[in-house]
C-alpha positions as CSV (number, residue, x, y, z in Angstrom):
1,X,0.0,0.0,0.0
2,X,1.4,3.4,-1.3
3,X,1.9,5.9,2.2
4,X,-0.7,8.6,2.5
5,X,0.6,12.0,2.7
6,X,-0.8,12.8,6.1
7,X,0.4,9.4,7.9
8,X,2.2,8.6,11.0
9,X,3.3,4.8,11.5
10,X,5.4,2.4,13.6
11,X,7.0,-0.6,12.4
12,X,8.4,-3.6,14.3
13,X,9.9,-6.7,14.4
14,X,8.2,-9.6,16.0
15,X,10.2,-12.9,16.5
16,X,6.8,-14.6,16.0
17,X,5.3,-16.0,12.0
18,X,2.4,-13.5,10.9
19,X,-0.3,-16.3,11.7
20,X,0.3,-16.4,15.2
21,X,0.6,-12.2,15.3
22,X,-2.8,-11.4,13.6
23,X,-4.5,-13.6,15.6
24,X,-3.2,-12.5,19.3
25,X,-4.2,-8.6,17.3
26,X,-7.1,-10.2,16.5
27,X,-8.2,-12.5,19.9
28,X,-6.3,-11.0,22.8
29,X,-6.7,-7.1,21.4
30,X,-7.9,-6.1,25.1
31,X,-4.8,-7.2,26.4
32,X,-2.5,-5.0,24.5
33,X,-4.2,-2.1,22.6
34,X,-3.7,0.7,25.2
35,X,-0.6,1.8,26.9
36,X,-0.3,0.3,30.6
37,X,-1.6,1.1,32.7
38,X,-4.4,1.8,30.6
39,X,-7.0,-1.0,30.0
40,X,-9.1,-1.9,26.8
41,X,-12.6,-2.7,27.1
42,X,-13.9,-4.4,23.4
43,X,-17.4,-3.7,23.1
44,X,-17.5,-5.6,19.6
45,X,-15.0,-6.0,16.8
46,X,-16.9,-7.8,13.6
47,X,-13.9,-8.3,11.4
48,X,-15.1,-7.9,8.5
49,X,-15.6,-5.5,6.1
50,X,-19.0,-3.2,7.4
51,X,-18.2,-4.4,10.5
52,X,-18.3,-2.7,14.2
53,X,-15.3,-2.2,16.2
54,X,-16.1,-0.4,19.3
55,X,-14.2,0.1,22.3
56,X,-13.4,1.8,25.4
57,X,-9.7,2.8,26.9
58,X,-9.5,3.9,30.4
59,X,-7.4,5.6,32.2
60,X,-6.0,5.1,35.9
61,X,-7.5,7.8,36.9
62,X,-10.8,7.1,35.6
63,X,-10.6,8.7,32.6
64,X,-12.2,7.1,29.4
65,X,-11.7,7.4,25.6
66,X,-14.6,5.4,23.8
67,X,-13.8,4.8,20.3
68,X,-16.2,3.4,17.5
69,X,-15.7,2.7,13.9
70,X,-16.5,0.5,10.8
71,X,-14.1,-2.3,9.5
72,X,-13.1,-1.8,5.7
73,X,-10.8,-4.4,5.0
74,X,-9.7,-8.0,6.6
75,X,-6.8,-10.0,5.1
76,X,-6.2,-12.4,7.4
77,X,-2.4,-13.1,8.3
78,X,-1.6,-10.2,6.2
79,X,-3.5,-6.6,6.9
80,X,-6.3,-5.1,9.0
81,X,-8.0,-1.6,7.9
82,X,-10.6,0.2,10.2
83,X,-11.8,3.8,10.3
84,X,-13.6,6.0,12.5
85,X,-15.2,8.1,9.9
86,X,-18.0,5.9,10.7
87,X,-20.2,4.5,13.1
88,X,-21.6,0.8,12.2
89,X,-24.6,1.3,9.7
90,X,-22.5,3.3,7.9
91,X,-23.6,6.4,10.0
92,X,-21.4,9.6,9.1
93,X,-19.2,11.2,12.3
94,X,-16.7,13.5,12.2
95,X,-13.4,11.3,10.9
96,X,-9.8,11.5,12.2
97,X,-7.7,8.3,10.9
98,X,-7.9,5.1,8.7
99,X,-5.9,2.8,10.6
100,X,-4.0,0.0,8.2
101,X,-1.8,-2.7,10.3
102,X,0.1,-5.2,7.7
103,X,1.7,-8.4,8.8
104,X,4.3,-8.7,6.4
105,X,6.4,-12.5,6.9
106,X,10.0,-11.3,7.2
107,X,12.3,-14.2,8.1
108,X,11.2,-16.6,10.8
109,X,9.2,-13.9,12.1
110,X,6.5,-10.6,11.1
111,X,7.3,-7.1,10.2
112,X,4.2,-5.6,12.0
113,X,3.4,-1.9,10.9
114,X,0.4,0.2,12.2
115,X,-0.2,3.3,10.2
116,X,-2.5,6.1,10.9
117,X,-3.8,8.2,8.0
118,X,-5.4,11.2,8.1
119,X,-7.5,13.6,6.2
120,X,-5.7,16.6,6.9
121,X,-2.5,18.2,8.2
122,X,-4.8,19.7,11.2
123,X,-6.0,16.1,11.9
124,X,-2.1,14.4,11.3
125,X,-0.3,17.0,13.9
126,X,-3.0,16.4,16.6
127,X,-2.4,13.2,16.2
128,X,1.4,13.7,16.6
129,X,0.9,15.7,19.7
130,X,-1.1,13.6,21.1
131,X,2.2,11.1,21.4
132,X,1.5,9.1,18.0
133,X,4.8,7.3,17.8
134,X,5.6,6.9,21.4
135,X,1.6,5.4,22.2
136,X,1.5,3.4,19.4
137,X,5.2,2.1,19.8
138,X,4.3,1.0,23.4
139,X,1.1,-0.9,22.3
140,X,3.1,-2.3,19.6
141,X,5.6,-3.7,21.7
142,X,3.1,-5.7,24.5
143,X,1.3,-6.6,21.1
144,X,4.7,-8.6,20.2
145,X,5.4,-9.6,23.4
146,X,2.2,-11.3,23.2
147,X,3.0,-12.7,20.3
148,X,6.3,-14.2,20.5
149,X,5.4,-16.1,24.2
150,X,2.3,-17.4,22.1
151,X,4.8,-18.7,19.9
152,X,7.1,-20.0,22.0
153,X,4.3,-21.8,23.6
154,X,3.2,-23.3,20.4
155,X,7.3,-24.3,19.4
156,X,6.8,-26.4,22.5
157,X,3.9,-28.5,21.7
158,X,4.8,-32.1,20.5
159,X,4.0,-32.0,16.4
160,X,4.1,-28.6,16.0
């Protein structure tokens, strides 16, 4: 996929194959989508394209930041896109990001990247202020660590 002009993204290595990543992203999200101490609550997360995600983050304070969008693409073992430019039904609300994560093989293990694409520059540097890379970097790292004990796990399974 050719990079959006208003896009932030991480990438990282995970010592894991891409099978075993997209499915802790895709089964264990509440685990590792928000920065600890912050915790994930999934309401719903239809992968599929149309489908809901909704979810809540919360804070250690008490804080809360619900976020609700439509599912646009699912390849599975290879890329996830979501937006929030809509709620499910297709209802309009006020967008910020298209969010693409690719699981691209790379060795014996994945080259995750999470990209956040914007609709303007407004919308790209709020994002960036907002601590973009270093957020998304965290999540991205409990999301591997995740990943590569699951496949650990697995290496020790007789016949696997």
């Amino acid at each position: 996929m050719a990079q959006a002009e208003y896009e932030l993204a991480i990438e990282r290595y995970i010592d894991a194959p891409p099978d075993i990543v997209f499915k802790v992203w895709t089964e264990r999200l509440e685990e590792w989508w928000a920065p600890k101490p912050w915790t994930t609550r999934l309401i719903e997360q239809d992968l599929r394209a149309g489908g809901r995600s909704a979810m809540i983050m919360s804070g250690p304070d008490g804080s809360t930041s619900p976020m609700e969008g439509v599912i646009l693409e699912v390849v599975p073992n290879e890329r996830i896109v979501l937006t929030d430019a809509f709620t499910a039904g297709w209802i309009p609300q006020t967008p910020f990001m298209v969010a693409v994560m690719t699981f691209t093989p790379h060795g014996s293990g994945t080259l995750y990247r999470a990209a956040s694409r914007h609709w303007n520059e407004a919308a790209h540097k709020q994002h960036e202020s907002m601590g973009f890379k270093e957020g998304w970097g965290i999540v991205a790292g409990q999301l591997a660590e995740l990943a590569e004990a699951e496949a650990k796990q697995g290496a020790r399974i007789p016949g696997r």
